[in-house]
N, C-alpha and C positions, 0 to 999 in steps of 0.2 A: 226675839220674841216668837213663842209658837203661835202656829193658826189658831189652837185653842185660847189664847191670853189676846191676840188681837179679837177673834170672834167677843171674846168678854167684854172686853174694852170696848169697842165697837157699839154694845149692846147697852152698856152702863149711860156711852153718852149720846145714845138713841135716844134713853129715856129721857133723857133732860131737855133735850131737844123738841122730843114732842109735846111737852108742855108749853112751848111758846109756839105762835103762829109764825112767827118775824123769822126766828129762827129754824123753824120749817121749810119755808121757803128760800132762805137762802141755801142751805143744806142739800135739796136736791136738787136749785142751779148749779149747785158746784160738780152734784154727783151725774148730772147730765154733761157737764161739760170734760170730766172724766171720762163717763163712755165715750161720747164720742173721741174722743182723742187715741182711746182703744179700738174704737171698731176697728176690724179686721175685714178691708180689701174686699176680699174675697166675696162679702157676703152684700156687696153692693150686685143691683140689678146688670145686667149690661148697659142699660139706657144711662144708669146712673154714672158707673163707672166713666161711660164716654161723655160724657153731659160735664164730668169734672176736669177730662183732659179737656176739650174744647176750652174751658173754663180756664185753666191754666194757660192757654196757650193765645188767650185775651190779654194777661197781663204781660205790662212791657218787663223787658228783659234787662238786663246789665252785662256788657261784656267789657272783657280789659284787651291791652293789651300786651301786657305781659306781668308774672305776678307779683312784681313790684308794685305796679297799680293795684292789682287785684289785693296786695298785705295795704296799702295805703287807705283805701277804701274801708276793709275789716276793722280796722284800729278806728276809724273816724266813726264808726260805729257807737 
């Protein structure tokens, strides 16, 4: 599909969309939870960016010891 036939697409079921309220709302949690999934690094503060390592480095960890454990663990997923 080209940009122009998704742009269309896109656009067709815009409209439908904005005729319900219910479905408005669900449409841009989704399209918020899209960006952010997108955002790009880069364009975090520094406060922010450190704010997220700290953040990371809160939660507990998992180590193996060798990756037998590590493939046994993955599968019991």
């Amino acid at each position: 599909m080209t940009a122009l036939q998704l742009n269309v697409e896109m656009l067709r079921n815009m409209s439908i969309i904005a005729e319900d309220e219910d479905l408005l709302r669900r449409a841009a949690k989704y399209l918020r939870k899209l960006v952010s999934e997108k955002q790009d690094p880069a364009l975090y503060t520094k406060e922010e960016f450190f704010a997220r390592i700290d953040k990371a480095r809160q939660q507990p960890g998992k180590s193996f010891a060798n990756v037998e454990e590590l493939d046994k663990y993955i599968r019991s997923l």
